[in-house]
N, C-alpha and C positions, 0 to 999 in steps of 0.2 A: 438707804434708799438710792439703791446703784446697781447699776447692770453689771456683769451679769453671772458670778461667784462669788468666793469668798474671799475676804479682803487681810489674811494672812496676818493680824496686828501683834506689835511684838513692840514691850517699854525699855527702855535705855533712862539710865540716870545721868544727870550730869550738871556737876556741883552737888545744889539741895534739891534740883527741882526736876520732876518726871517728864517724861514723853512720849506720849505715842504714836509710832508708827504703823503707816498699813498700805495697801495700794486700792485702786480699782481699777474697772477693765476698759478698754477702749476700743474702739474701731470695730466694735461686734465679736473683738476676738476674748479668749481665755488666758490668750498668750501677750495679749499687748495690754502692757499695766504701766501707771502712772501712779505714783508715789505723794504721800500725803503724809502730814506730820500735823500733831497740835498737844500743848501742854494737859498734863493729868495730875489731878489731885488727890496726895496721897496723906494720909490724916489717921490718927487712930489703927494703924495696921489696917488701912484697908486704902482702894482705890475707887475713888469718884465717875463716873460716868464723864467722858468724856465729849466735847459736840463736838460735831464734827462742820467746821468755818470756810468760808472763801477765803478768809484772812489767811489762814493757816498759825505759820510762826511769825507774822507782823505783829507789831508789838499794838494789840489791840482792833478796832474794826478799820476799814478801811474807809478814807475819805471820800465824800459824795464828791467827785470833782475827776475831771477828764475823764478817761476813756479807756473799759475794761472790757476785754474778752471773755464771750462767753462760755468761754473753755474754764470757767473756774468755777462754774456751779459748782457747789455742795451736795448737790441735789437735784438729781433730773429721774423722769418715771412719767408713764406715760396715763391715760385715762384710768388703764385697769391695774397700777401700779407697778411696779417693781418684779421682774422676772428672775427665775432661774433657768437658764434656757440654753441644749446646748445645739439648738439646730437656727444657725445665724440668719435664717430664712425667713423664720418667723418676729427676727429681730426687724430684719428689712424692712417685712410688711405694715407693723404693726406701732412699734415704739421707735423714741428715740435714741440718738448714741452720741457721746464724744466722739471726733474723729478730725482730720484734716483732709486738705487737699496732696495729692502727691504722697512719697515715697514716705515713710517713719523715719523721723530728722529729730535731732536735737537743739538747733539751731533756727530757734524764727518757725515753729510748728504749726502756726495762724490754725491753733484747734477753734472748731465751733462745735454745736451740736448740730444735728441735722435728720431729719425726718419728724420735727414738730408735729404730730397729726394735732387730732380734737381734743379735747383734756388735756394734754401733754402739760407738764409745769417743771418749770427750771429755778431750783431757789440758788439765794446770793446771803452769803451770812458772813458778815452785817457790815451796815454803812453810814457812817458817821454823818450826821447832817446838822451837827452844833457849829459850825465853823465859815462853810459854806454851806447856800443857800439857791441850789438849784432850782431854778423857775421852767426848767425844759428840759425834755430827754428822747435822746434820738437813738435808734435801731439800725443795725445794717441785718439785713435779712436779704434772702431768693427764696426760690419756690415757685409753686402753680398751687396757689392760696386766695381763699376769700371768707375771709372771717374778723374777728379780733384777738389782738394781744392786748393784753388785760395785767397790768401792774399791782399786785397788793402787798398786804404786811406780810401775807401767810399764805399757807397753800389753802386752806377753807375759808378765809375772809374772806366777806363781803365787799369790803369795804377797799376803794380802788384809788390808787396814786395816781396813775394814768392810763389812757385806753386808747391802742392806736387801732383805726379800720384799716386792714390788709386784704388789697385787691392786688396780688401779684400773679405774674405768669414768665417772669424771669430764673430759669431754673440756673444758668451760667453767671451769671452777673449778679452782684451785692446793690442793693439797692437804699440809700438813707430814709428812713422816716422819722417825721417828729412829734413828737404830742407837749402837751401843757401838763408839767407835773405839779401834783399837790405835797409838797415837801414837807416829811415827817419832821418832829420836835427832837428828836434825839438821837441814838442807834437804832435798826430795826434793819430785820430780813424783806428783802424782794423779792418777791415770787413774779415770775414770768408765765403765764398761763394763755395757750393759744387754743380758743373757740372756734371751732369754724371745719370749711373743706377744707380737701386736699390736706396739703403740707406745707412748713417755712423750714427752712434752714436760716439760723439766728447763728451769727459772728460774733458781733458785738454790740456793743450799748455806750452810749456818752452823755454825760450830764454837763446842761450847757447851764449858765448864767439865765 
């Protein structure tokens, strides 16, 4: 569930335990690819499906606690899903993309996604919430938007962590919001789902005490 070809995956062994590598595309291009890795299980001559994590190779989900880039979705697709598309025009219009500000850098890349329309959803997999115990959770987003962003376990649940109302018209400038989150019992994916006009461009996200 990634824009916007195919993701090249190829396993490497090392010690007892598997790996898979693969990339996906960035910045609307075919040509700009960002590299992802996660452990595969291999059992009885054969290999397990592998998920694909925000964690990646962290040894397990990552903790509910400070402050994550949205550049690490697992998973971004827009209302009418996941494209194969190689006319970047209709990327524009239409869906969202990984991307940054400025030049393609190694160094400090401040990815977000951007072009959020209506339906848009950006998952996070997964986030520890045994340890700490976030009571709040704030957004850096722009755009020329008026809708909501909508927090759940999943991309079809109902059922909402948090819900901020986005009146923005700062298309230069990040701007912080907050809302009251309902803090899950265990590990669990975040879906990010923005309702509404216009578009947000989403940075990042922080979970406060």
């Amino acid at each position: 569930k990634n824009y916007i070809g195919n993701n090249h995956g190829s396993v490497i062994k090392i010690g007892s335990q598997y790996y898979v590598f693969g990339h996906r595309h960035t910045n609307r291009s075919m040509y700009s690819r960002q590299g992802y890795a996660e452990k595969i299980k291999f059992e009885d001559g054969k290999f397990f499906y592998a998920e694909l994590t925000s964690s990646g190779l962290n040894k397990g989900p990552l903790r509910a606690e400070g402050t994550y880039d949205a550049g690490i979705a697992c998973h971004l697709m827009s209302k009418e899903g996941c494209i194969l598309c190689y006319r970047p025009t209709e990327l524009d219009c239409l869906h969202p993309a990984f991307t940054q500000d400025g030049e393609d850098r190694d160094e400090d890349p401040e990815q977000y996604i951007s072009n959020m329309r209506d339906g848009a959803k950006a998952l996070f997999r997964y986030f520890d919430f045994r340890d700490f115990r976030p009571s709040t959770l704030s957004v850096r987003i722009r755009g020329d938007a008026e809708g909501t962003l909508l927090i759940t376990p999943g991309e079809d649940d109902k059922e909402e962590y948090a819900r901020f109302r986005i009146r923005t018209h700062e298309q230069q400038k990040w701007e912080a919001q907050t809302a009251a989150l309902r803090c899950p019992e265990d590990a669990h994916t975040l879906c990010f789902r923005y309702v509404g006009q216009g578009f947000i461009d989403f940075r990042s996200f922080k979970f406060l005490p």
